[in-house]
N, CA, C and O atoms as a GROMACS GRO file, in nm:
protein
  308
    1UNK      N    1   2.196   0.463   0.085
    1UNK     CA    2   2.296   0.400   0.168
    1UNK      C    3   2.428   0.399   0.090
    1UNK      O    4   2.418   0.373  -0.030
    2UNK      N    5   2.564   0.426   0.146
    2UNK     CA    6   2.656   0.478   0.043
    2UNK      C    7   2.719   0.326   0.060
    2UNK      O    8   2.736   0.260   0.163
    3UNK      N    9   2.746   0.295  -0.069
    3UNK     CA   10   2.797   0.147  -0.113
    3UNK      C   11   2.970   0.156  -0.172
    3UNK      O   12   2.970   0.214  -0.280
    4UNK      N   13   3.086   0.121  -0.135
    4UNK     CA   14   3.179   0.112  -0.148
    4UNK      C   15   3.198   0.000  -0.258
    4UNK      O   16   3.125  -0.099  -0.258
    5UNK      N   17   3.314   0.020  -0.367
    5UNK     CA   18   3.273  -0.029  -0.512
    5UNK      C   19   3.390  -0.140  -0.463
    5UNK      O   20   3.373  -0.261  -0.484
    6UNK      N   21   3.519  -0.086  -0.391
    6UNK     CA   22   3.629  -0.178  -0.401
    6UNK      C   23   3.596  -0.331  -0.304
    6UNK      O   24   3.637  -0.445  -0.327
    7UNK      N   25   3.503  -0.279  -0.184
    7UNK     CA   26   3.512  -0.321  -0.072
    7UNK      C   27   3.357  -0.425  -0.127
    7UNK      O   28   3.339  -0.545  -0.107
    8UNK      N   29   3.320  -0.386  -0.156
    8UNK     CA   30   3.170  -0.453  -0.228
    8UNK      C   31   3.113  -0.500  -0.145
    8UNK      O   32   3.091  -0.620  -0.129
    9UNK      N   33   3.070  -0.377  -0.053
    9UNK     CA   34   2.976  -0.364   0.047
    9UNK      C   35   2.870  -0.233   0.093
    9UNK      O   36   2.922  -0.122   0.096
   10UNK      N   37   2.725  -0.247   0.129
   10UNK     CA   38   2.685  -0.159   0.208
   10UNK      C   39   2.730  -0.078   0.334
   10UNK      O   40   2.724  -0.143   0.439
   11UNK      N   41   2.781   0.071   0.346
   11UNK     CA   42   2.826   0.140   0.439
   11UNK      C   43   2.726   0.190   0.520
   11UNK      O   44   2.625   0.246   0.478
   12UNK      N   45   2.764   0.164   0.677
   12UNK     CA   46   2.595   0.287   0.737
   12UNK      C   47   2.661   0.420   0.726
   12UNK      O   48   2.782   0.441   0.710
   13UNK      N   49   2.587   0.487   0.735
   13UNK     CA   50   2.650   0.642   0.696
   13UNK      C   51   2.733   0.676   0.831
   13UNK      O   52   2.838   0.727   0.789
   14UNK      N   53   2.736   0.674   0.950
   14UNK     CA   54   2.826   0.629   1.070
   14UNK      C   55   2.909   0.604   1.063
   14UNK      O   56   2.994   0.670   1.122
   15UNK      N   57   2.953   0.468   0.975
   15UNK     CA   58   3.097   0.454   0.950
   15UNK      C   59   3.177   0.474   0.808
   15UNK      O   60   3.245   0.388   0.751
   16UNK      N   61   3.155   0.596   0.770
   16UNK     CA   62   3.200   0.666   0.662
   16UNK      C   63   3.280   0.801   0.741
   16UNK      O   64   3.239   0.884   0.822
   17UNK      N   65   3.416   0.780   0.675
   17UNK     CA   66   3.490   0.881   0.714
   17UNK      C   67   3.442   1.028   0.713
   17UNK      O   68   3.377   1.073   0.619
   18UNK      N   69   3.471   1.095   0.810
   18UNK     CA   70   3.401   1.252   0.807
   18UNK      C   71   3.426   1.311   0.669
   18UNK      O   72   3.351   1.400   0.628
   19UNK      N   73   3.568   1.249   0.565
   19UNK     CA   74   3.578   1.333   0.485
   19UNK      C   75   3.543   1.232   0.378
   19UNK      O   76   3.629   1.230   0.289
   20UNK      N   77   3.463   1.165   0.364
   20UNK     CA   78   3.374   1.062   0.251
   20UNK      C   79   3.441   0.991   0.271
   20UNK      O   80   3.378   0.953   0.370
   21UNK      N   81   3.540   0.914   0.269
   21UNK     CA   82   3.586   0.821   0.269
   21UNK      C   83   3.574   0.636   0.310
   21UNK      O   84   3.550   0.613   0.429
   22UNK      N   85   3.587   0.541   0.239
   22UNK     CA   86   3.555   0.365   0.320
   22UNK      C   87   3.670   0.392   0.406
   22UNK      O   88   3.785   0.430   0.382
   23UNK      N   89   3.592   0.354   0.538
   23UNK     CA   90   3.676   0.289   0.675
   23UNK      C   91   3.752   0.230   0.619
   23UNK      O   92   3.857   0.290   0.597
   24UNK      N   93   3.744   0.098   0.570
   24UNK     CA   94   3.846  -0.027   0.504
   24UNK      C   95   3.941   0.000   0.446
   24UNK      O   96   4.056  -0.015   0.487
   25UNK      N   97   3.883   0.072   0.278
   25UNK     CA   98   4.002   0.097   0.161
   25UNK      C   99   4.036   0.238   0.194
   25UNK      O  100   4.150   0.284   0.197
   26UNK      N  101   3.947   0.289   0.215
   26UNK     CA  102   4.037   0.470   0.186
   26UNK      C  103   3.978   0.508   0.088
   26UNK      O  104   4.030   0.613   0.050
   27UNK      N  105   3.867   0.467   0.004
   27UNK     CA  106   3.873   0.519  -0.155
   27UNK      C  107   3.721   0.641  -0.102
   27UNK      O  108   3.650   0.625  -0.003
   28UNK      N  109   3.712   0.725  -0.178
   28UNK     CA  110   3.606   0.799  -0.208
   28UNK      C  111   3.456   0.721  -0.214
   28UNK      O  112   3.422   0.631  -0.290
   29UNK      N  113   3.383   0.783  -0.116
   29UNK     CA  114   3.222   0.744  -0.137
   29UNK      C  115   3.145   0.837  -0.199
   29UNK      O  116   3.136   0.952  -0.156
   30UNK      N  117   3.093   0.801  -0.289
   30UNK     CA  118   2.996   0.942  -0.372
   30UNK      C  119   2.889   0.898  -0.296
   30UNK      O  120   2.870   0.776  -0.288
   31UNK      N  121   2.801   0.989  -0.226
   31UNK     CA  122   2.718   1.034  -0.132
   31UNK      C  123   2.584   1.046  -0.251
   31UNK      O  124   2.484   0.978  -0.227
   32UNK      N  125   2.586   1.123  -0.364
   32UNK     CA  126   2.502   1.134  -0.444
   32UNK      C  127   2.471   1.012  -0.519
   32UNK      O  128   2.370   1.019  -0.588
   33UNK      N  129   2.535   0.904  -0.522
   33UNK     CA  130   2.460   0.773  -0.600
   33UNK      C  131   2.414   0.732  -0.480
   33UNK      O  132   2.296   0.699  -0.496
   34UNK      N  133   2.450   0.715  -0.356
   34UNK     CA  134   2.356   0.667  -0.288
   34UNK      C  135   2.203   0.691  -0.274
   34UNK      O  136   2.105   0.620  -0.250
   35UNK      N  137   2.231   0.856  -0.306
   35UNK     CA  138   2.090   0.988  -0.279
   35UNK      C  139   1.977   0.882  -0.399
   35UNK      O  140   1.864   0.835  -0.387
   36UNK      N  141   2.074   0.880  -0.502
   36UNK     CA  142   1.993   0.835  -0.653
   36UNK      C  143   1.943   0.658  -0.634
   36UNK      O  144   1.870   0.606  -0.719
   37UNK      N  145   1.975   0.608  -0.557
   37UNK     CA  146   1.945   0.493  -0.531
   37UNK      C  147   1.801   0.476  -0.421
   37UNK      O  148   1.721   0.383  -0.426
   38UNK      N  149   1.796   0.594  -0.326
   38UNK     CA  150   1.718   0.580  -0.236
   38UNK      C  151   1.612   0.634  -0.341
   38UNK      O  152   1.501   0.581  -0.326
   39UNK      N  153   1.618   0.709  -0.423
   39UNK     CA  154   1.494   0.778  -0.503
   39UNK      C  155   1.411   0.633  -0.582
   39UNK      O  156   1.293   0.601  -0.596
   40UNK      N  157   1.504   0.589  -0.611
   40UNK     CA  158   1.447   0.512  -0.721
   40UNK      C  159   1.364   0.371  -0.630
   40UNK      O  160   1.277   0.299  -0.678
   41UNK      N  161   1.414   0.362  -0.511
   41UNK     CA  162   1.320   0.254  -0.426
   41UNK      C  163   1.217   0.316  -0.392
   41UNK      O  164   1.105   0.268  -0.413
   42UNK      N  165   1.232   0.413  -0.346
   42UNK     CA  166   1.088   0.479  -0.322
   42UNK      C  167   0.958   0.512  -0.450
   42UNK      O  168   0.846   0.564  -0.444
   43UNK      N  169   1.038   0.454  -0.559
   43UNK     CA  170   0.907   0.468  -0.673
   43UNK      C  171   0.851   0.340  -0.727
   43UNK      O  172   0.770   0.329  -0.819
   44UNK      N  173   0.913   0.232  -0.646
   44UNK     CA  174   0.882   0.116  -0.674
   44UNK      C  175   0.686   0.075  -0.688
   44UNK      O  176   0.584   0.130  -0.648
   45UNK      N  177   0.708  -0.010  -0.743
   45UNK     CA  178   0.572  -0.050  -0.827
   45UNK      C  179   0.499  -0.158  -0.716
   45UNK      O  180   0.574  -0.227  -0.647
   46UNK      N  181   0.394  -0.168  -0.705
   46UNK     CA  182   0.273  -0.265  -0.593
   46UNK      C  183   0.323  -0.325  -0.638
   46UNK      O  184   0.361  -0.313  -0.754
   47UNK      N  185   0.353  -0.459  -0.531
   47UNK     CA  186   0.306  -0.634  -0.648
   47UNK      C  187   0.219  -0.670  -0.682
   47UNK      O  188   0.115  -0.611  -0.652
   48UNK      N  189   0.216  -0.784  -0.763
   48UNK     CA  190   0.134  -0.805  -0.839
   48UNK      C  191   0.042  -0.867  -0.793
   48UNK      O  192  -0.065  -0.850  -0.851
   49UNK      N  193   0.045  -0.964  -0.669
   49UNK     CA  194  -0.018  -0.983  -0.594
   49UNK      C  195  -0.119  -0.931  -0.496
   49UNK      O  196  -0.212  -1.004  -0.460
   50UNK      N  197  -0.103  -0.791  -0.445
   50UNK     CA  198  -0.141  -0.719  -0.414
   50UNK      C  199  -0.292  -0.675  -0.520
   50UNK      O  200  -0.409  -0.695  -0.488
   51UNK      N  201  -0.241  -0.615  -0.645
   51UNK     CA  202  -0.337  -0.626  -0.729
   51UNK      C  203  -0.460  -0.748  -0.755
   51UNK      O  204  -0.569  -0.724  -0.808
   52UNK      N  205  -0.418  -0.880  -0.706
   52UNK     CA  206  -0.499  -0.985  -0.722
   52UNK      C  207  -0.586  -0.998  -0.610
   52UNK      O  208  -0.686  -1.068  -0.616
   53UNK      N  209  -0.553  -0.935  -0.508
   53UNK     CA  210  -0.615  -0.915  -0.349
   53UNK      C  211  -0.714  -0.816  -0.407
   53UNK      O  212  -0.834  -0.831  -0.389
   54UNK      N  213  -0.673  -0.736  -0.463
   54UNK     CA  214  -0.758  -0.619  -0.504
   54UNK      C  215  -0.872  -0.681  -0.592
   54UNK      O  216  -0.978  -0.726  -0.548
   55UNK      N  217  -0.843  -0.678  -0.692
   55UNK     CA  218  -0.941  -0.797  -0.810
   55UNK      C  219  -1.025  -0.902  -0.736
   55UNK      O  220  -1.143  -0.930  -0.760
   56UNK      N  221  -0.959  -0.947  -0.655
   56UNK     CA  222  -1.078  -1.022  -0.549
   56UNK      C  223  -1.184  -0.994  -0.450
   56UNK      O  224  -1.284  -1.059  -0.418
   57UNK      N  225  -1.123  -0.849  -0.398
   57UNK     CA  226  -1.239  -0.808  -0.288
   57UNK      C  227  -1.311  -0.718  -0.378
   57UNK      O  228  -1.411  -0.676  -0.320
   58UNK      N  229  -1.299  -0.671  -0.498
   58UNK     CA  230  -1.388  -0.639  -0.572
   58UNK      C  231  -1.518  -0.726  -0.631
   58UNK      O  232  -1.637  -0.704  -0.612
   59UNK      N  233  -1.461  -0.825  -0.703
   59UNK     CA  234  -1.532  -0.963  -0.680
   59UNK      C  235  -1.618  -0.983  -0.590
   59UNK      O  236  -1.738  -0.982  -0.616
   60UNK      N  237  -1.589  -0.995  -0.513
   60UNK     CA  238  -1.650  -1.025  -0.379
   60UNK      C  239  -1.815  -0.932  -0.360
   60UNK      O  240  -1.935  -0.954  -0.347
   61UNK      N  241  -1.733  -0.836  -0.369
   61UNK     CA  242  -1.829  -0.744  -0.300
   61UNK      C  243  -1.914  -0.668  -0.418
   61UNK      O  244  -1.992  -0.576  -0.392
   62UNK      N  245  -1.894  -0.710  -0.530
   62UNK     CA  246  -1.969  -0.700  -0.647
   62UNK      C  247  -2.053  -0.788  -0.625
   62UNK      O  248  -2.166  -0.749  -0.597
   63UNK      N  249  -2.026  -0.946  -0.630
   63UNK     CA  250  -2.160  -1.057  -0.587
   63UNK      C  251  -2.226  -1.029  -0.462
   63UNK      O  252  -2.344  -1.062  -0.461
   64UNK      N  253  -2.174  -0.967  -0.336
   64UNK     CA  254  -2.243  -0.911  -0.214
   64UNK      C  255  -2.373  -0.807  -0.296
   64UNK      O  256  -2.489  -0.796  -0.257
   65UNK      N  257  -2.319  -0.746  -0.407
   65UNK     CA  258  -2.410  -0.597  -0.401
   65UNK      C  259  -2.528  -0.659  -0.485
   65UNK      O  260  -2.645  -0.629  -0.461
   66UNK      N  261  -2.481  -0.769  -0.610
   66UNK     CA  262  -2.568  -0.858  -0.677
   66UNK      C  263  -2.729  -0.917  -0.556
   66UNK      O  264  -2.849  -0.894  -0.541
   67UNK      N  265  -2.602  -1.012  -0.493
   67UNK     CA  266  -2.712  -1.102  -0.381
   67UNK      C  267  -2.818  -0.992  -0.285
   67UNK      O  268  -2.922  -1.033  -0.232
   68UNK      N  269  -2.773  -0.862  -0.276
   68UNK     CA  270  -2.850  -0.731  -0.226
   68UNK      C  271  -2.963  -0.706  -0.297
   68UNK      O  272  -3.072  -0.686  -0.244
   69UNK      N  273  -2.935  -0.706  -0.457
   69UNK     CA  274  -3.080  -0.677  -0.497
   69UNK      C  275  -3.162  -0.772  -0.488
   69UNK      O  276  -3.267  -0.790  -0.427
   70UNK      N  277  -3.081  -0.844  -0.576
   70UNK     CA  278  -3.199  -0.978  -0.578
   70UNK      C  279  -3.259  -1.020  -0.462
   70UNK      O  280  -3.365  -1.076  -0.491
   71UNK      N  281  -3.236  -1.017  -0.324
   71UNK     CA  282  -3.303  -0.997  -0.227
   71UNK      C  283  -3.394  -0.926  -0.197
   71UNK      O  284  -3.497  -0.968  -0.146
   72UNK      N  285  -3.366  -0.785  -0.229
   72UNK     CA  286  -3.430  -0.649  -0.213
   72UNK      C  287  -3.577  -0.711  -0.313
   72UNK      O  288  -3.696  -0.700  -0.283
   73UNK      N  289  -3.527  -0.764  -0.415
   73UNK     CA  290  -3.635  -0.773  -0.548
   73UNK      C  291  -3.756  -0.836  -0.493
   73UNK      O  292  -3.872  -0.806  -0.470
   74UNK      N  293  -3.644  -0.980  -0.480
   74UNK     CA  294  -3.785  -1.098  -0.422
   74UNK      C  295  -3.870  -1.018  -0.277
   74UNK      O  296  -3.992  -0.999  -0.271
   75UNK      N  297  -3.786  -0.986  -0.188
   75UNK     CA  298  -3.903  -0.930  -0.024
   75UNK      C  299  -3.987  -0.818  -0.077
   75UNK      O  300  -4.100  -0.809  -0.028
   76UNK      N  301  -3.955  -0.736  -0.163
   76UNK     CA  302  -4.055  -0.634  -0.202
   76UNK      C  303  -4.134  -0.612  -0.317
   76UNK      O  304  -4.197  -0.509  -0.344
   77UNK      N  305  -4.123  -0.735  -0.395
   77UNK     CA  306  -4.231  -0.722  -0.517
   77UNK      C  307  -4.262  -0.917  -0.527
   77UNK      O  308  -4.341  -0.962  -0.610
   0.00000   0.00000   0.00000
């Protein structure tokens, strides 16, 4: 999203002058830091929370597979 430095704001690409330019000031939009900005959100990291959801239904379903045998154990021997 191309960000204007003077105006210290987010531009939609719509209202950026045909020839780069801020509507507002007039000054030059570099098109390529925006490019470099969208890259770097897209490599963003899970939260950490997410991971604890994870760690839990593992949990979970580790004591599910536990309570399986020991079931299995006692009905058939």
């Amino acid at each position: 999203m191309p960000w204007c430095e003077r105006c210290d704001r987010f531009l939609n690409p719509n209202t950026v002058q045909p020839d780069g330019t801020c509507p507002s000031c007039g000054r030059p939009i570099d098109p390529a830091a925006a490019a470099e900005g969208a890259e770097e959100d897209e490599q963003a990291s899970v939260p950490w929370h997410f991971w604890v959801l994870v760690a839990g239904v593992v949990l979970y379903l580790g004591w599910r597979f536990v309570e399986l045998l020991l079931w299995i154990a006692r009905e058939w021997f």
